[in-house]
ZAVO-566662 format. One record per residue (C-alpha): x, y, z; residue in one letter; residue number from 1. Coordinates in pm, whole numbers. Example, Ala and Ser with C-alpha at 12.3 -4.5 7.8 and 13.67 -1.06 7.14 Angstrom:
// ZAVO-566662
ATOM     east    north       up   code   pos
ATOM     1230     -450      780      a     1
ATOM     1367     -106      714      s     2
This chain:
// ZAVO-566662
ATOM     east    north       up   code   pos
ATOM     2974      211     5061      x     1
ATOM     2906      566     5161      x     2
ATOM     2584      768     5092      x     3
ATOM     2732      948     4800      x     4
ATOM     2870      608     4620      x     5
ATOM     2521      424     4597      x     6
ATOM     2340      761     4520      x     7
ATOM     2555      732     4238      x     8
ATOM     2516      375     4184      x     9
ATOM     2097      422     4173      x    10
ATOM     2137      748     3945      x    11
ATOM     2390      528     3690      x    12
ATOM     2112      180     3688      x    13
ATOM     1877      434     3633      x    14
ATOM     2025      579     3320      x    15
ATOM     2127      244     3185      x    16
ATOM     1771      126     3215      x    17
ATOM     1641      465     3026      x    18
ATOM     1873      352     2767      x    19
ATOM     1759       12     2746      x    20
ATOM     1439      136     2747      x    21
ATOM     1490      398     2467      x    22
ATOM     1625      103     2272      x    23
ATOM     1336     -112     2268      x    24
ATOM     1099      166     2194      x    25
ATOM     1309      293     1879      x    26
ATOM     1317     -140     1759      x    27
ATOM      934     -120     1810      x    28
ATOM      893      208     1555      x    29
ATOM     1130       53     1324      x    30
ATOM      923     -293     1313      x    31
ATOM     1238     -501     1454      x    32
ATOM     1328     -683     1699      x    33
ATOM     1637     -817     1885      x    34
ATOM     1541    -1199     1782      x    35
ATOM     1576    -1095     1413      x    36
ATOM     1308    -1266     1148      x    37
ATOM     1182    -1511     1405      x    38
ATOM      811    -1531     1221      x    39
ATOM      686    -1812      970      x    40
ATOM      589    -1570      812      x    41
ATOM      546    -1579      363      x    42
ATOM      635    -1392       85      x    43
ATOM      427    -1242     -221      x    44
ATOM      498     -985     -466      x    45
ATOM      255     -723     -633      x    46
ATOM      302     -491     -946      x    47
ATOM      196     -111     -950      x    48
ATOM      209      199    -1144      x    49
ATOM      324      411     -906      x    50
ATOM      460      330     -566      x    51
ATOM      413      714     -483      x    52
ATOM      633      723     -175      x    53
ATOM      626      360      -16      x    54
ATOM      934      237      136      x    55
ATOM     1063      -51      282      x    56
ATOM      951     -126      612      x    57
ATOM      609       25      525      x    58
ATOM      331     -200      743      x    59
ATOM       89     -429      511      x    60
ATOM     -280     -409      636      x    61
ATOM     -592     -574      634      x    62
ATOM     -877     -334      716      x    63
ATOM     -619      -88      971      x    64
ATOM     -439     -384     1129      x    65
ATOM      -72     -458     1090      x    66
ATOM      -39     -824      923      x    67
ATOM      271     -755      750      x    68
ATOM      540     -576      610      x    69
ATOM      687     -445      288      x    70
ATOM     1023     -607      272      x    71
ATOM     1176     -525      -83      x    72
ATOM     1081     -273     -383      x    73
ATOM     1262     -347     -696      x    74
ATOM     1190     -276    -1084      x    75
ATOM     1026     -534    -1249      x    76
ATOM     1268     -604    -1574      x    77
ATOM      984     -742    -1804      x    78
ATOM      727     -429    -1729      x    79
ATOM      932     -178    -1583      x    80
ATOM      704      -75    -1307      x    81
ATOM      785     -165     -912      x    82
ATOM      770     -460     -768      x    83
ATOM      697     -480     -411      x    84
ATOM      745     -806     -208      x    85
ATOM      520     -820      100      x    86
ATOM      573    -1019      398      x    87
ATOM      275    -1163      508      x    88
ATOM      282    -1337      889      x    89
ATOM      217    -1663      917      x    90
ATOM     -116    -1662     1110      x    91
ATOM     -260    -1574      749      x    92
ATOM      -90    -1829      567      x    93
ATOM     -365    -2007      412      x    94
ATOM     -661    -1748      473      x    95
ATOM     -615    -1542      241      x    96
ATOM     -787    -1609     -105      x    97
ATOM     -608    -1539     -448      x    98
ATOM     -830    -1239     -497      x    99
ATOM     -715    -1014     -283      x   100
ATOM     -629     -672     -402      x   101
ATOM     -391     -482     -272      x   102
ATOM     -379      -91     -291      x   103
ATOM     -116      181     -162      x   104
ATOM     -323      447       86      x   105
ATOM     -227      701      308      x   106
ATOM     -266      732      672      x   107
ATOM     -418     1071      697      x   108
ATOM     -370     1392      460      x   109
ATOM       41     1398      522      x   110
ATOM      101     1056      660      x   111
ATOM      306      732      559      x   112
ATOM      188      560      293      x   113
ATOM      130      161      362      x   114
ATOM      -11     -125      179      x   115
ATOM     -383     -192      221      x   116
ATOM     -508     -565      131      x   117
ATOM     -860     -661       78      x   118
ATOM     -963     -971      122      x   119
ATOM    -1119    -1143     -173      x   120
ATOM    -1417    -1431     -210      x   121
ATOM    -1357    -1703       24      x   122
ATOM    -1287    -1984     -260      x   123
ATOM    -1411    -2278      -26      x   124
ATOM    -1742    -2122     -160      x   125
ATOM    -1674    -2224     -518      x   126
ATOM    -1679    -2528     -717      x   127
ATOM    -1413    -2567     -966      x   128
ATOM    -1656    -2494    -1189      x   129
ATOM    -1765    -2199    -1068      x   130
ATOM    -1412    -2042    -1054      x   131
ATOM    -1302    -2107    -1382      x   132
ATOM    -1632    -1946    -1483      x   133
ATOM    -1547    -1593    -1290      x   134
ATOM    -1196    -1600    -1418      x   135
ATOM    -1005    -1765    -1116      x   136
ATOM     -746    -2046    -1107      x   137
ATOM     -926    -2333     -953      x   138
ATOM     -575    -2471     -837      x   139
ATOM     -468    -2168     -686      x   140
ATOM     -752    -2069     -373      x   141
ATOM     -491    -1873     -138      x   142
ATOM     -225    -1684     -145      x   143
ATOM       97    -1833      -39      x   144
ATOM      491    -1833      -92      x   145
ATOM      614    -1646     -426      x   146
ATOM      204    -1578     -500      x   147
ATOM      160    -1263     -719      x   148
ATOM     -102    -1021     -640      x   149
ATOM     -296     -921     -982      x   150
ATOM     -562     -662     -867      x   151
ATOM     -343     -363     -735      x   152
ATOM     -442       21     -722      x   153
ATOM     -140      229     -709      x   154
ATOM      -79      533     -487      x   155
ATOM     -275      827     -544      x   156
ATOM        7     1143     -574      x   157
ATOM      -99     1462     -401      x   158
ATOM       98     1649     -580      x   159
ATOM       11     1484     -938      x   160
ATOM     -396     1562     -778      x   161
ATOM     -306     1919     -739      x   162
ATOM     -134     2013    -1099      x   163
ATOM     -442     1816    -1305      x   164
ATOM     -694     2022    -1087      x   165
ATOM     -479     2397    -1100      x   166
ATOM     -431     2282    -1492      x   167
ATOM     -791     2222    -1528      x   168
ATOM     -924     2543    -1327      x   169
ATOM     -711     2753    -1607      x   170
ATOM     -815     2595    -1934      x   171
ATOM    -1209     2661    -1769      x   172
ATOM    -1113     3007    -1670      x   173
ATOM     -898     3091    -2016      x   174
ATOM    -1282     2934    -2214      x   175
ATOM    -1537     3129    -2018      x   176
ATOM    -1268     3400    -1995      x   177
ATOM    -1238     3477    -2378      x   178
ATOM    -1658     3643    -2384      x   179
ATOM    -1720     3400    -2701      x   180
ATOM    -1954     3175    -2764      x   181
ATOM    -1876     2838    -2847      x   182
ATOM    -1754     2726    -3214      x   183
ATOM    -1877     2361    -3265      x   184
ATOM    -1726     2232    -3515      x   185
ATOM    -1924     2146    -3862      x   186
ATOM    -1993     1777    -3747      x   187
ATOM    -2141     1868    -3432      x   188
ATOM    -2375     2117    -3572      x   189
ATOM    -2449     1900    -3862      x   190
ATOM    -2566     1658    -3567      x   191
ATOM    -2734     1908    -3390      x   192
ATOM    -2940     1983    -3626      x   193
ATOM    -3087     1661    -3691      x   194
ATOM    -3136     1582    -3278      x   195
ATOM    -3360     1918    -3298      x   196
């Protein structure tokens, strides 16, 4: 082999392994992997409001670390609002109790939006008795397979934010703006009156 076929050679297992390499990285932002669904991991679902602009693939988090991931959003046929099925890894099958919350947040002003879970009581704490008199089911203590998440806060919309306070700001400005005092109505100066 001369000097000019294995500088080739080098320069071409070079490439191939930035390719490889560009690969793995782009599997790694995506959340996959080349062994597919390998983890034990468990399935629950949760009802919002407003899913604001969660997708699937979005990570599930406990407290800023990955545990999960969203893996469907559908429309719930009875309610009409979206369903979204997390899946949970196995390592917290078990460990988490059945009141957990879950609530859509933001990372950062602009960022993606991802599902936040917060751990509830820890029912090994509780008698049966003592459940059942806070409102839990004293058969179900953790969340597992096919559980459904009750206590959800949906996302808050940054744009929705911005209309209510821009709508606000101008009814304010067109009240003070007008140079009148005031009108209560009859009632209220009725009541007034007899607070005085």
């Amino acid at each position: 082999m001369n000097r000019t076929n294995r500088f080739e050679f080098i320069v071409g297992l070079f490439m191939l392994a930035g390719i490889a390499a560009a690969v793995v990285l782009c599997l790694n932002v995506a959340g996959l992997s080349f062994a597919g669904n390998s983890d034990d991991g468990f399935d629950v679902t949760a009802d919002f409001d407003d899913i604001g602009g969660l997708k699937e693939m979005s990570p599930v988090k406990i407290g800023g670390v990955r545990i999960g991931r969203v893996s469907s959003i559908i429309i719930n046929p009875q309610t009409l609002s979206p369903r979204v099925t997390l899946h949970i890894s196995g390592k917290f099958r078990g460990k988490l109790s059945a009141e957990t919350s879950a609530s859509i947040l933001t990372s950062g002003i602009l960022g993606e939006q991802y599902i936040d879970l917060t751990p509830g009581f820890d029912p090994k704490s509780l008698s049966e008795e003592e459940c059942e008199a806070i409102g839990c089911d004293p058969n179900e203590k953790y969340i597992d397979e096919s559980h459904v998440i009750k206590d959800t806060k949906s996302a808050m919309i940054l744009e929705k934010l911005i209309g209510q306070f821009v709508y606000n700001m101008g009814a304010k400005s067109s009240d003070s703006g007008d140079g009148k005092a005031e009108e209560k109505p009859a009632s209220d100066a009725a009541s007034g009156k007899k607070e005085q």
